[in-house]
DOTI-327314 format. One line per field, with one value per atom (N, C-alpha, C, CB): chain; atom name; y negated, z, x. Coordinates in steps of 0.02 Angstrom, whole numbers, plus 50000, padded with zeros to 5 digits. Glycine has a CB too. Layout:
# DOTI-327314
chaine: (A|...)
atome: (CA|...)
y: (Y|...)
z: (Z|...)
x: (X|...)
***
This chain:
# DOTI-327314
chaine: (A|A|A|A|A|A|A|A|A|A|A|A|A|A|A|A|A|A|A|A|A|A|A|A|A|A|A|A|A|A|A|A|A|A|A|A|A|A|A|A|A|A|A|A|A|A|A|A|A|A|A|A|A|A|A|A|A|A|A|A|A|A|A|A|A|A|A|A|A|A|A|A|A|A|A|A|A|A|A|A|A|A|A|A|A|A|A|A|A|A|A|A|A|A|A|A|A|A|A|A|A|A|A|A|A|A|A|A|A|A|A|A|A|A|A|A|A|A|A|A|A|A|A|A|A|A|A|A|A|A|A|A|A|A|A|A|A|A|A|A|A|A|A|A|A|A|A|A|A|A|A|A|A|A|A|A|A|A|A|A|A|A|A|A|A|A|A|A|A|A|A|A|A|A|A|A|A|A|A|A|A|A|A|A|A|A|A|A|A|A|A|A|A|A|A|A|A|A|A|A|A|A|A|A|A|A|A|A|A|A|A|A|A|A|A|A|A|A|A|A|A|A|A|A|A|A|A|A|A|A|A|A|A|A|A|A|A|A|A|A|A|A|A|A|A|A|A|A|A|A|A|A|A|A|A|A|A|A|A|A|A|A|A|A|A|A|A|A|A|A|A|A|A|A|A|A|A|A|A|A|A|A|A|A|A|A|A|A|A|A|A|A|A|A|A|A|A|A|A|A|A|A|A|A|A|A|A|A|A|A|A|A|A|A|A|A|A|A|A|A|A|A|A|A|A|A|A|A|A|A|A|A|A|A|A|A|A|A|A|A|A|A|A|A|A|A|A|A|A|A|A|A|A|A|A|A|A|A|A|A|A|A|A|A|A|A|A|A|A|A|A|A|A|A|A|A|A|A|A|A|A|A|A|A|A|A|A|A|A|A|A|A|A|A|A|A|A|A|A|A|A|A|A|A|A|A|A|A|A|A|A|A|A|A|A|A|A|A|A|A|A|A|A|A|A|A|A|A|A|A|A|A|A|A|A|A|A|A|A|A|A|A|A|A|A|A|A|A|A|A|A|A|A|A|A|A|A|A|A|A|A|A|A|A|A|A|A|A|A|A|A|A|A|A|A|A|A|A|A|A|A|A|A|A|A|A|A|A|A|A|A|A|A|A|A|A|A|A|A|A|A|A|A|A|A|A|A|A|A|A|A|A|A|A|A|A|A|A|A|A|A|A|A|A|A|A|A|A|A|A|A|A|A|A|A|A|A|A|A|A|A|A|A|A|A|A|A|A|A|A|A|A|A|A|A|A|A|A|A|A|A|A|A|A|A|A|A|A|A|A|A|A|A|A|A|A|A|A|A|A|A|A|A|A|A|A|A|A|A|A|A|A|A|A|A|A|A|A|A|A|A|A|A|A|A|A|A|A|A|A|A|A|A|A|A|A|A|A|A|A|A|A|A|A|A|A|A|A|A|A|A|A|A|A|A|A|A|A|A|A|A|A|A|A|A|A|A|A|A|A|A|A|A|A|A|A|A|A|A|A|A|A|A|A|A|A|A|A|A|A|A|A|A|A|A|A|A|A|A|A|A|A|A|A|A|A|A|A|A|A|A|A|A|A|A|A|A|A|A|A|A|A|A|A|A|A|A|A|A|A|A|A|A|A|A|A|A|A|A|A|A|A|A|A|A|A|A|A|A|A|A|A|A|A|A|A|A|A|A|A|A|A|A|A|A|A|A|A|A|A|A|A|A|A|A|A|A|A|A|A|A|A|A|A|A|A|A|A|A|A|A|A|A|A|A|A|A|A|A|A|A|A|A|A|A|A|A|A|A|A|A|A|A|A|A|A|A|A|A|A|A|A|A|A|A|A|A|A|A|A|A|A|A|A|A|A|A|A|A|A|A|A|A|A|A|A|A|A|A|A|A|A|A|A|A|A|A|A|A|A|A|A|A|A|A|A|A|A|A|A|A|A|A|A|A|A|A|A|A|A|A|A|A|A|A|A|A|A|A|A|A|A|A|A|A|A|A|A|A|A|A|A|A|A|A|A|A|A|A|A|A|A|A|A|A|A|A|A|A|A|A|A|A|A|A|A|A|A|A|A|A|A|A|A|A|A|A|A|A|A|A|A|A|A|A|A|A|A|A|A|A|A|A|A|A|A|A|A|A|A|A|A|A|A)
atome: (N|CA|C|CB|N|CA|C|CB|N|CA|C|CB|N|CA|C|CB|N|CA|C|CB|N|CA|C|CB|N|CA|C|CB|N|CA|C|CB|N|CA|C|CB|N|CA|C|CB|N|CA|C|CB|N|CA|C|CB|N|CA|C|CB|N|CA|C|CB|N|CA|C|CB|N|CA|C|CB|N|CA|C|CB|N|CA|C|CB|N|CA|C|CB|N|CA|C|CB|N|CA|C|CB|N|CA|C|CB|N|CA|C|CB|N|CA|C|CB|N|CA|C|CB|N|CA|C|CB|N|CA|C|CB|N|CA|C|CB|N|CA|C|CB|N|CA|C|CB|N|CA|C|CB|N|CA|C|CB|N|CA|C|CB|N|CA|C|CB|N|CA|C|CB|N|CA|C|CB|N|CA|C|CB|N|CA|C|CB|N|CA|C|CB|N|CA|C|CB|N|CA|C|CB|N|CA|C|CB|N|CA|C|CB|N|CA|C|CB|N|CA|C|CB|N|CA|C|CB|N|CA|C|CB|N|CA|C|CB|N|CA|C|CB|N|CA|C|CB|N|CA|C|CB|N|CA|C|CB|N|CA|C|CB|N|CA|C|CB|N|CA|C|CB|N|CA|C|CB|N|CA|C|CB|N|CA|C|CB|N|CA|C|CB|N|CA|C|CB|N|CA|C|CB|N|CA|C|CB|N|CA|C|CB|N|CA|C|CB|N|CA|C|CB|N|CA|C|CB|N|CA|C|CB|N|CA|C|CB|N|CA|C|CB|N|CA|C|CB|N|CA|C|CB|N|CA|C|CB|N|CA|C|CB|N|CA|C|CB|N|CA|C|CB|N|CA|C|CB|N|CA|C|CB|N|CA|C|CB|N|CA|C|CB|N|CA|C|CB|N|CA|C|CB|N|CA|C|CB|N|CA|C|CB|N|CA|C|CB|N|CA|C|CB|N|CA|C|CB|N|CA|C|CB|N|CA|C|CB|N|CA|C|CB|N|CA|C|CB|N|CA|C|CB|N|CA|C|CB|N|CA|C|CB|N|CA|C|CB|N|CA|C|CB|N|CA|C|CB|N|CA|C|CB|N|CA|C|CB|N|CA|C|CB|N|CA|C|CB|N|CA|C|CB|N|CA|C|CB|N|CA|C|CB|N|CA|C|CB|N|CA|C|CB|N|CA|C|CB|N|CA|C|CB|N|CA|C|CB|N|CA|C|CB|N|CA|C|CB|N|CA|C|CB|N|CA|C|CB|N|CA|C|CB|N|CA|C|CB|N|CA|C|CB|N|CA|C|CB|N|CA|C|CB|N|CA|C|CB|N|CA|C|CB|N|CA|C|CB|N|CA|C|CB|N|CA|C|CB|N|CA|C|CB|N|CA|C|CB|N|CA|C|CB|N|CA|C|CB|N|CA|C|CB|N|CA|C|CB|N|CA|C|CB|N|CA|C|CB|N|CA|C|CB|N|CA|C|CB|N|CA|C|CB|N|CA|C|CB|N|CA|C|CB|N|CA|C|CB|N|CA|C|CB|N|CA|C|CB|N|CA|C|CB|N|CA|C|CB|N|CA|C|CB|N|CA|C|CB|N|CA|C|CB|N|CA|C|CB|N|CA|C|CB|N|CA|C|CB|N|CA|C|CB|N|CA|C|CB|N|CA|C|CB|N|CA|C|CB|N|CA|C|CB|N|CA|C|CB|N|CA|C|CB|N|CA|C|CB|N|CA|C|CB|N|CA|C|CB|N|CA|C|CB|N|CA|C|CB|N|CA|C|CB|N|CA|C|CB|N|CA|C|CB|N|CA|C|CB|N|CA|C|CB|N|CA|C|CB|N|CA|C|CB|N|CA|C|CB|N|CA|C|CB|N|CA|C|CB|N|CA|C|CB|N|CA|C|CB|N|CA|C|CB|N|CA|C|CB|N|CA|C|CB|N|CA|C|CB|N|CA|C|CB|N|CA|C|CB|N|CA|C|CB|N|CA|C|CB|N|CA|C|CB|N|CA|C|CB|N|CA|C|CB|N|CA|C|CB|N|CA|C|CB|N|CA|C|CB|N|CA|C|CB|N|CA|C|CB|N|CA|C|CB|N|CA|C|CB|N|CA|C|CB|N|CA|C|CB|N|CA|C|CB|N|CA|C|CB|N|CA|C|CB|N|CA|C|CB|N|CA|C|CB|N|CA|C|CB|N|CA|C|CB|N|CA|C|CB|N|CA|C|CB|N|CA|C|CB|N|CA|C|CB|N|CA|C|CB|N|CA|C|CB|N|CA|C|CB|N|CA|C|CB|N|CA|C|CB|N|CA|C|CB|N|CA|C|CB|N|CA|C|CB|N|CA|C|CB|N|CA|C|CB|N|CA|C|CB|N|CA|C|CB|N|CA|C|CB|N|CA|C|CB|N|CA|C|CB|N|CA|C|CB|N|CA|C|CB|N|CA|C|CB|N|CA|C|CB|N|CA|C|CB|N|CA|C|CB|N|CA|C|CB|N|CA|C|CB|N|CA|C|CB|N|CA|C|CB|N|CA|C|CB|N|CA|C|CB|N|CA|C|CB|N|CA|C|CB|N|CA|C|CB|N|CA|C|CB|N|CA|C|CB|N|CA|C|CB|N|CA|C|CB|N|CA|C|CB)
y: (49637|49587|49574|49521|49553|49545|49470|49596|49454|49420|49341|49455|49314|49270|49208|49253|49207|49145|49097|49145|49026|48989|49013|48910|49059|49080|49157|49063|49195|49268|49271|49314|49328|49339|49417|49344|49398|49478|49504|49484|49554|49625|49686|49660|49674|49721|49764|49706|49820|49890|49910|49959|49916|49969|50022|49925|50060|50136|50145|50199|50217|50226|50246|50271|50231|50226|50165|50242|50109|50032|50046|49980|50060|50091|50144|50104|50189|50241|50206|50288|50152|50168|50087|50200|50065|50038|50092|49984|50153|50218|50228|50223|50194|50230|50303|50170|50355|50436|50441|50486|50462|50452|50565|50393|50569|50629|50669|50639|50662|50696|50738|50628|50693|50702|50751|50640|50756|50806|50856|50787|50891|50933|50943|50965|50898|50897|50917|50920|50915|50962|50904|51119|50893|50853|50896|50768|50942|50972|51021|50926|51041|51104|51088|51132|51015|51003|50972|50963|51005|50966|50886|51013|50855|50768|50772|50720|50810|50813|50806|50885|50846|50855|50788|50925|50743|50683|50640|50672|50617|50569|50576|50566|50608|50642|50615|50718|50584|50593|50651|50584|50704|50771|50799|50820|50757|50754|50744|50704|50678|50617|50658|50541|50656|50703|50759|50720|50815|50869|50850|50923|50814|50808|50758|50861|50683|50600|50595|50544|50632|50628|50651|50673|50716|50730|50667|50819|50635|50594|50527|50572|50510|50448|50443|50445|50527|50533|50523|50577|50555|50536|50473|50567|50423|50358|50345|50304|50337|50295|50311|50335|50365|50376|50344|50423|50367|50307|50241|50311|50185|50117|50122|50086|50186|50157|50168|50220|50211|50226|50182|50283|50119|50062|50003|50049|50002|49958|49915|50034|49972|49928|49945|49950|49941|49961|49897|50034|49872|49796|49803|49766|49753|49741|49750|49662|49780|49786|49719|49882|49727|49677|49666|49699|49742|49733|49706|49790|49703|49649|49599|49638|49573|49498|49474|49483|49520|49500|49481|49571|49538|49519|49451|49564|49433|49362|49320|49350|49309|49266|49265|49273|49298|49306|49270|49381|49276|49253|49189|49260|49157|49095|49060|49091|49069|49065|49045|49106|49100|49117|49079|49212|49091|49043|49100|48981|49066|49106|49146|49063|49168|49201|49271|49174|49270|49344|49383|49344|49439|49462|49556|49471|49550|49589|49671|49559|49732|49796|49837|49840|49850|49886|49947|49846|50032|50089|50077|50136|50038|50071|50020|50047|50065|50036|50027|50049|50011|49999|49916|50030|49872|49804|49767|49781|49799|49769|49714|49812|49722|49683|49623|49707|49595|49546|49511|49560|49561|49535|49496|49587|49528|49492|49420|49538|49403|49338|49367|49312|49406|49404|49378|49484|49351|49315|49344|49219|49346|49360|49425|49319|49471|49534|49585|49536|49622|49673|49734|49684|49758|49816|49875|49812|49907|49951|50004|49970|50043|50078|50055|50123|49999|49971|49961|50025|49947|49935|49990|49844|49992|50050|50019|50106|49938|49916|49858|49899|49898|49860|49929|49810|49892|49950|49924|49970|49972|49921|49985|49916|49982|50030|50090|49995|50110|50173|50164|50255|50123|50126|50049|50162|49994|49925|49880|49902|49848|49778|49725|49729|49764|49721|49708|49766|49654|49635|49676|49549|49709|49740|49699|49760|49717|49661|49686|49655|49648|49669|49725|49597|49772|49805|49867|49839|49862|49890|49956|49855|49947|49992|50073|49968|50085|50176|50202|50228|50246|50283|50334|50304|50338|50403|50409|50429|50384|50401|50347|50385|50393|50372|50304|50437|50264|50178|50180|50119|50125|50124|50062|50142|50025|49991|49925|50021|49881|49840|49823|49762|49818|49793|49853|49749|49923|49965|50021|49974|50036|50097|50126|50137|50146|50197|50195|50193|50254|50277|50217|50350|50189|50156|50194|50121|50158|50205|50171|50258|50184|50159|50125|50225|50054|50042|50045|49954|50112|50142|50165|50204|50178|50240|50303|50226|50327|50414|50463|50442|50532|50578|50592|50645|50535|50583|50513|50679|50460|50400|50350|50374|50298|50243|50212|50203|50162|50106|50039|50084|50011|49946|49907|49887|49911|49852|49770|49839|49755|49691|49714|49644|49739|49761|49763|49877|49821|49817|49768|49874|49722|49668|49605|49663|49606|49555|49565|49569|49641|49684|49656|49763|49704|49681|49583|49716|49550|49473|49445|49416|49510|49469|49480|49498|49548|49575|49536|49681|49550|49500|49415|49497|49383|49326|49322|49288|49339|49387|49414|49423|49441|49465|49478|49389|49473|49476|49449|49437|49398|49390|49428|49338|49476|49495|49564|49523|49529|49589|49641|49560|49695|49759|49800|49811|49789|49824|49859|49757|49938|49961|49992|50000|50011|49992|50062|49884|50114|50178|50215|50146|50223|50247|50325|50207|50378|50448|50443|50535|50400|50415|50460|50430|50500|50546|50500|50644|50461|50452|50383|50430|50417|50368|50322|50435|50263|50244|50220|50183|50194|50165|50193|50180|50246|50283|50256|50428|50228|50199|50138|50205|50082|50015|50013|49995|50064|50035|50056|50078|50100|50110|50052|50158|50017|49956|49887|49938|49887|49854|49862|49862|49904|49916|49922|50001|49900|49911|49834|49960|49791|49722|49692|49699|49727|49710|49679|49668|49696|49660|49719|49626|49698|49733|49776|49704|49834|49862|49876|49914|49873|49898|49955|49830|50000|50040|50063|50084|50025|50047|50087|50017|50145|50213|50242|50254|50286|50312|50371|50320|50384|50452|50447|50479|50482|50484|50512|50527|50454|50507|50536|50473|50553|50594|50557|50648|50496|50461|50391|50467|50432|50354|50355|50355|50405|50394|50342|50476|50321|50274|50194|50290|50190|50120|50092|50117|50050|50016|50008|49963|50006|49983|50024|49874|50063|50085|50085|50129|50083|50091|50117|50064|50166|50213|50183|50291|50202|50184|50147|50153|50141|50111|50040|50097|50023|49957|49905|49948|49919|49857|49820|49889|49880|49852|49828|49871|49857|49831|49793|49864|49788|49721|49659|49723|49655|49564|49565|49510|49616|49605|49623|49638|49641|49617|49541|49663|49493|49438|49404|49411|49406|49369|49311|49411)
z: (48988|49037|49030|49027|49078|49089|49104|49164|49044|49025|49058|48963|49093|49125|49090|49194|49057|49055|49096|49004|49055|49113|49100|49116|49075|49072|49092|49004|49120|49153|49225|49141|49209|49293|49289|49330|49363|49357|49402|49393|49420|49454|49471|49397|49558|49555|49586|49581|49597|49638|49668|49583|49705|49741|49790|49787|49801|49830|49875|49769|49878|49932|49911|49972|49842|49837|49855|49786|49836|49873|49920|49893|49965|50040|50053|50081|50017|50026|50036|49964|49978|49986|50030|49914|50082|50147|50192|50171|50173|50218|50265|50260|50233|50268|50231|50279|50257|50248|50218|50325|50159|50144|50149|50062|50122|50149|50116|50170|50043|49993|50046|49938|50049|50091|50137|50130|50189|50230|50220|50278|50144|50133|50163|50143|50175|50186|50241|50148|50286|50374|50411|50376|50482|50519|50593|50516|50615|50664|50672|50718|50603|50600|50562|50689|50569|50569|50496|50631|50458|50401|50412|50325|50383|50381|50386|50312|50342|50343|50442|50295|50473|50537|50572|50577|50548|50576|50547|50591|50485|50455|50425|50402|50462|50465|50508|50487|50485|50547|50576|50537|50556|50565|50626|50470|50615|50646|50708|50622|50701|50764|50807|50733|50782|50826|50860|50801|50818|50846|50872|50809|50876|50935|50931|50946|50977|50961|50978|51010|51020|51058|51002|51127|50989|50931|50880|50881|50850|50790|50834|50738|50881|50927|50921|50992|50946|50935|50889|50943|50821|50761|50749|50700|50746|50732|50793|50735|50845|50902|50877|51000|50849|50813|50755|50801|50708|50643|50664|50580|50721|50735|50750|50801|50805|50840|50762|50930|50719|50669|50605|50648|50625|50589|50602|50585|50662|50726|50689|50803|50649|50624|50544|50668|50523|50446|50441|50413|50359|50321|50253|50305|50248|50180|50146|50163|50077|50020|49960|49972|49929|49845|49822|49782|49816|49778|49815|49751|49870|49902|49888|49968|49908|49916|49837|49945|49777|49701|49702|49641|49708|49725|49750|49784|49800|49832|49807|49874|49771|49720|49674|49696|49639|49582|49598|49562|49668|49702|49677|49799|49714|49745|49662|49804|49600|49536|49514|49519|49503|49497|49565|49503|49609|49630|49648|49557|49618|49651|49584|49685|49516|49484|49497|49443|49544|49577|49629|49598|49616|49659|49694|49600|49753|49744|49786|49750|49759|49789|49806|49729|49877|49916|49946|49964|49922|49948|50018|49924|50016|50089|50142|50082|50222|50295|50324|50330|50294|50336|50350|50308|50317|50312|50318|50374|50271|50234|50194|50194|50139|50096|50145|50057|50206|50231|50278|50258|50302|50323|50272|50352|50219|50157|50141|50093|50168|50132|50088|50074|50083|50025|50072|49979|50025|50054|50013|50031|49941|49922|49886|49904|49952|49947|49986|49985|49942|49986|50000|49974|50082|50093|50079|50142|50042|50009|50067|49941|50103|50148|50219|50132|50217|50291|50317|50344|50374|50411|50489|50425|50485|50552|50601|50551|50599|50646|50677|50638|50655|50683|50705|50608|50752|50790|50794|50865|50784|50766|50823|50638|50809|50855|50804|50907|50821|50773|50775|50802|50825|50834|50827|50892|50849|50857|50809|50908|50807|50752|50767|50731|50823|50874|50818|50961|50793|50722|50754|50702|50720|50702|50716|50638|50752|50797|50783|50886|50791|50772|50841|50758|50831|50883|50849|50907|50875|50897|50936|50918|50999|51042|51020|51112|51096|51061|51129|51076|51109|51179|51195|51166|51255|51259|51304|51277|51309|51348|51296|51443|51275|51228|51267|51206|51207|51214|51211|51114|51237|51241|51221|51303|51175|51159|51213|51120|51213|51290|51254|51322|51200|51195|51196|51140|51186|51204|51232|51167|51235|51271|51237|51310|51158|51107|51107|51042|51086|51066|51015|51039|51031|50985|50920|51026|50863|50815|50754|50781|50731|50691|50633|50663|50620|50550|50484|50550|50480|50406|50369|50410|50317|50292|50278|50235|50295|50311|50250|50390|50249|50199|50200|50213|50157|50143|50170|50203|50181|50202|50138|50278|50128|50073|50060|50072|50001|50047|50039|50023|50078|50106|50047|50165|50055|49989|49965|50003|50020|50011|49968|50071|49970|49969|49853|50037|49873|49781|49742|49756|49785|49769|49749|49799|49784|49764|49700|49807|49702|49660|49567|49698|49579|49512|49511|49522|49563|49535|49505|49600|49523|49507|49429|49538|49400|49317|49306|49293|49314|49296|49269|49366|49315|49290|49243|49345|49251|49215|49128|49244|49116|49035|49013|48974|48956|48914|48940|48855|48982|49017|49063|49047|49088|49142|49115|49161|49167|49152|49210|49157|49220|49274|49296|49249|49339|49338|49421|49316|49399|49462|49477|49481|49541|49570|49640|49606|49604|49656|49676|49733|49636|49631|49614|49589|49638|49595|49554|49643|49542|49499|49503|49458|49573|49565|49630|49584|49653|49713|49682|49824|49682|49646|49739|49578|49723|49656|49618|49658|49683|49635|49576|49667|49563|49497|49429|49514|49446|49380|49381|49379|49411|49413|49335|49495|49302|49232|49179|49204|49179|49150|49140|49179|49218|49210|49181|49289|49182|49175|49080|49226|49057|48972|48964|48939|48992|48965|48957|49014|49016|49021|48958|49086|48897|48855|48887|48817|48951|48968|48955|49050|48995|48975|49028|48935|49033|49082|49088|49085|49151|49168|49217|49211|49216|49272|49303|49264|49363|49382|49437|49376|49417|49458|49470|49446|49520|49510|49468|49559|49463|49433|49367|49491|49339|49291|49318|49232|49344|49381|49347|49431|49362|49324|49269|49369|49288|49221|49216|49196|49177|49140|49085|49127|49036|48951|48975|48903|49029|49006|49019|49076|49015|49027|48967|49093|48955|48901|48890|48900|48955|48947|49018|48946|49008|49063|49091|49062|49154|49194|49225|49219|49229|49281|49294|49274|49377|49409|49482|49368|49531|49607|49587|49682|49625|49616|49639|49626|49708|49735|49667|49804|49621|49573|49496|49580|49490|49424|49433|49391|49472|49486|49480|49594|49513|49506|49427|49584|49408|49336|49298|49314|49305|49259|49274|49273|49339|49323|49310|49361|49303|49303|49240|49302)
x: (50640|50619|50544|50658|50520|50431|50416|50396|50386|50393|50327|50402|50332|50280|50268|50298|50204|50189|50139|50176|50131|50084|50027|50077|49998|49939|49944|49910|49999|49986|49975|50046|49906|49899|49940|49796|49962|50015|49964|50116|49952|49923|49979|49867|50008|50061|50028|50127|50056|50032|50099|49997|50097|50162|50141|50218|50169|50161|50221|50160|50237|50263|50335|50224|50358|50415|50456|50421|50428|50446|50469|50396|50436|50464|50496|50421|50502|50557|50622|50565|50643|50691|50727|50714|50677|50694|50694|50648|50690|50686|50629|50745|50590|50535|50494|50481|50499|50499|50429|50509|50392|50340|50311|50345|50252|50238|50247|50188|50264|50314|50371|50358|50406|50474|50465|50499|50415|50406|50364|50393|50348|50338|50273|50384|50233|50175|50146|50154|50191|50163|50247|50182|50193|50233|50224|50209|50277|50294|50235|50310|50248|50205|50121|50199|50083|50026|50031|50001|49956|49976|49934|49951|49969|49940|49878|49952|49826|49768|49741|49752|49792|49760|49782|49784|49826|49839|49825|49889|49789|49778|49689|49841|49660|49575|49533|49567|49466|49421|49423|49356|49417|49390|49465|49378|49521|49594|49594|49636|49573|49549|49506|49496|49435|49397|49408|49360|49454|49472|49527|49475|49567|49613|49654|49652|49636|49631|49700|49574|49739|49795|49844|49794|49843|49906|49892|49899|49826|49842|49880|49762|49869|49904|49955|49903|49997|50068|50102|50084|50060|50104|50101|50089|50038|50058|50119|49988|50119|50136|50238|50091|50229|50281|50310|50275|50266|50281|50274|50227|50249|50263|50345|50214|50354|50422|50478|50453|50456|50503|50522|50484|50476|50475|50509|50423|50515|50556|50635|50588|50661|50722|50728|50798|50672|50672|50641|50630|50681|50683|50648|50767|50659|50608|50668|50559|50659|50721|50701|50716|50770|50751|50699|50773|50664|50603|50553|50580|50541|50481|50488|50471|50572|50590|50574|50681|50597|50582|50500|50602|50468|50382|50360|50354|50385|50386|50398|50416|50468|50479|50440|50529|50395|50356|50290|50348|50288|50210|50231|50187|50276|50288|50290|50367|50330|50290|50232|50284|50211|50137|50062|50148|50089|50034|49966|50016|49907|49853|49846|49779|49890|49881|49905|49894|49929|49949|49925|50005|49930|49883|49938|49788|49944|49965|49932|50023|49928|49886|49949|49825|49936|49980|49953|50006|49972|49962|49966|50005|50022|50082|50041|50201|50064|50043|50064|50017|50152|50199|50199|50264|50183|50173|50253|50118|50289|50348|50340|50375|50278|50258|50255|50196|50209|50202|50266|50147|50309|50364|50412|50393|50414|50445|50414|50434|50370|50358|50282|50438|50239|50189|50130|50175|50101|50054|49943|50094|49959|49919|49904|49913|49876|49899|49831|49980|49817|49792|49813|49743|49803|49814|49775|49825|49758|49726|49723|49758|49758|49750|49763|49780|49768|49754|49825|49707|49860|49917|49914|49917|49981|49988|50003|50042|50019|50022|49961|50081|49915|49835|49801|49775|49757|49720|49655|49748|49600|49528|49470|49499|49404|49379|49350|49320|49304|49292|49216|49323|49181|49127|49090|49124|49128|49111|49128|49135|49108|49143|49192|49091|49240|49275|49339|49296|49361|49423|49457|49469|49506|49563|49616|49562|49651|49721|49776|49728|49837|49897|49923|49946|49962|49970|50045|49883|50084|50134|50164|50141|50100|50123|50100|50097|50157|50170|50107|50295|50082|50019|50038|49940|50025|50034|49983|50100|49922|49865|49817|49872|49754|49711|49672|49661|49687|49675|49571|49727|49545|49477|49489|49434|49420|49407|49381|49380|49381|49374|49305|49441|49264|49207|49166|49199|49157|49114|49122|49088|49200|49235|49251|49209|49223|49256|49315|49242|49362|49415|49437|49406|49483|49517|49561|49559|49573|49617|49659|49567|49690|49748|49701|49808|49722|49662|49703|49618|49687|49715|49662|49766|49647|49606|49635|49575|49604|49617|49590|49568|49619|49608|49525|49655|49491|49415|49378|49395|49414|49384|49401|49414|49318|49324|49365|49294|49417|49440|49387|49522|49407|49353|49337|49388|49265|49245|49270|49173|49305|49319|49368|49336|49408|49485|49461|49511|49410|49397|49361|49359|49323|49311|49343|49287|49402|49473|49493|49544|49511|49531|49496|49502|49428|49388|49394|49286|49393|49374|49438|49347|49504|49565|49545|49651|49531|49544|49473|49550|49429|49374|49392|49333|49434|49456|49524|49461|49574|49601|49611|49573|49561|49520|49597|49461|49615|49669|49749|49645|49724|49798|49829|49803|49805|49797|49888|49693|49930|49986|49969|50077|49967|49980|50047|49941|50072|50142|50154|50210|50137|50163|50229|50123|50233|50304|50299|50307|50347|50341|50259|50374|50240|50187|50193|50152|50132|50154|50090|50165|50043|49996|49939|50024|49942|49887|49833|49915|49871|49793|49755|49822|49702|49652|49610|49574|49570|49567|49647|49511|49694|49770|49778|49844|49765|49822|49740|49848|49702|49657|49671|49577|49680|49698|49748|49742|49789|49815|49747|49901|49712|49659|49610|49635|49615|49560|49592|49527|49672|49700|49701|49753|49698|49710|49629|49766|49585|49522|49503|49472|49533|49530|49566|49561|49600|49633|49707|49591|49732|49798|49843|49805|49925|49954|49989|49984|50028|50046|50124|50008|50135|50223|50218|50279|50272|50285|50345|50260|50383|50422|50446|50437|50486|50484|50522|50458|50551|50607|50628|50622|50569|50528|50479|50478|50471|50417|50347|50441|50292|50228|50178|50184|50133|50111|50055|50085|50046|50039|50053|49976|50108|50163|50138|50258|50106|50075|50023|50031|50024|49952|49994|49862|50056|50078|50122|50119|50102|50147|50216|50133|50242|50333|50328|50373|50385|50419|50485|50411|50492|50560|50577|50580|50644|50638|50696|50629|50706|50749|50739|50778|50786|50748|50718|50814|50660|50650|50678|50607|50724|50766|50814|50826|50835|50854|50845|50881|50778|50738|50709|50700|50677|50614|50680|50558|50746|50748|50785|50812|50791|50812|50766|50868|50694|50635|50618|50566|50615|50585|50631|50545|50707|50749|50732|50808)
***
């Protein structure tokens, strides 16, 4: 059991196993090519540019394929842990499905952005909630640019605010600071260093997985197994 006191800040991470197993299909699963195209060609500037319409389709796809997919245990456990903890939690989310926020999380960043916001490519026009499926390329109403999914993409930063939360959470933090991720595979950085920064801060680390990723030697206590069902019997 993981153990909370009035003095732990937790630091969760979750990935795209969380969401697997509300069934949402991650890119493991499809063998890395979606109707022939590898992701790279749908999830790319270089994608977008060379052809704005096929990347449209695949999102406009993944929104409608989200339509009746729920949040599982392990969000709702996450939530409960917030609601605890308070502003000592903090939680970092791979995923763009925005399960985490339907569940109830509140203090949370999206590390790769949400699939169901659409922002411009060229303007500073906010990023809005958005849903719909295209099938004729959307223009921006403040400068005309091509509108586009606000995710980050293969070979794109993620947003400074986003690592700025990030460092001020372990920064304040120091030694209390617990880390525990949740369906992660460990190789996409920066996520897969967050336990590195987390054991450098002198705190401590968890990892729960269904799998063993490719680096679990760097975590203190481990768990394998789905998270809908470890997570409410770790904070129990």
């Amino acid at each position: 059991m993981l153990t909370l006191t009035d003095s732990t800040r937790l630091l969760v991470l979750t990935g795209a196993g969380i969401s697997a197993e509300s069934g949402v299909p991650t890119f493991r699963d499809a063998g890395g090519l979606w109707e022939g195209h590898r992701f790279e060609d749908v999830a790319s500037p270089e994608g977008f540019d060379a052809d704005p319409i096929l990347v449209w389709r695949f999102y406009s796809l993944r929104r409608r394929g989200l339509d009746n997919v729920k949040p599982n245990p392990a969000h709702h456990a996450l939530v409960e842990v917030e609601k605890r903890l308070g502003d000592r939690y903090l939680l970092v989310t791979q995923n763009v499905d925005g399960l985490h926020a339907a569940a109830g999380s509140k203090r949370m960043v999206e590390m790769h952005g949400n699939i169901n916001r659409t922002k411009c490519r060229r303007c500073r026009l906010t990023p809005f909630e958005d849903h719909k499926s295209y099938e004729e390329l959307p223009a921006c109403a403040e400068c005309g640019e091509l509108l586009r999914p606000d995710v980050v993409w293969f070979g794109e930063m993620i947003p400074r605010d986003a690592l700025a939360a990030i460092d001020g959470f372990v920064r304040a933090a120091g030694s209390n600071l617990v880390f525990l991720a949740v369906g992660t595979s460990g190789v996409v950085y920066p996520a897969a260093g967050l336990v590195d920064v987390a054991r450098s801060a002198g705190g401590t680390s968890w990892l729960v997985n269904a799998e063993r990723p490719a680096n679990v030697s760097q975590f203190d206590h481990v768990e394998i197994g789905p998270a809908g069902k470890v997570l409410p019997a770790l904070f129990a």
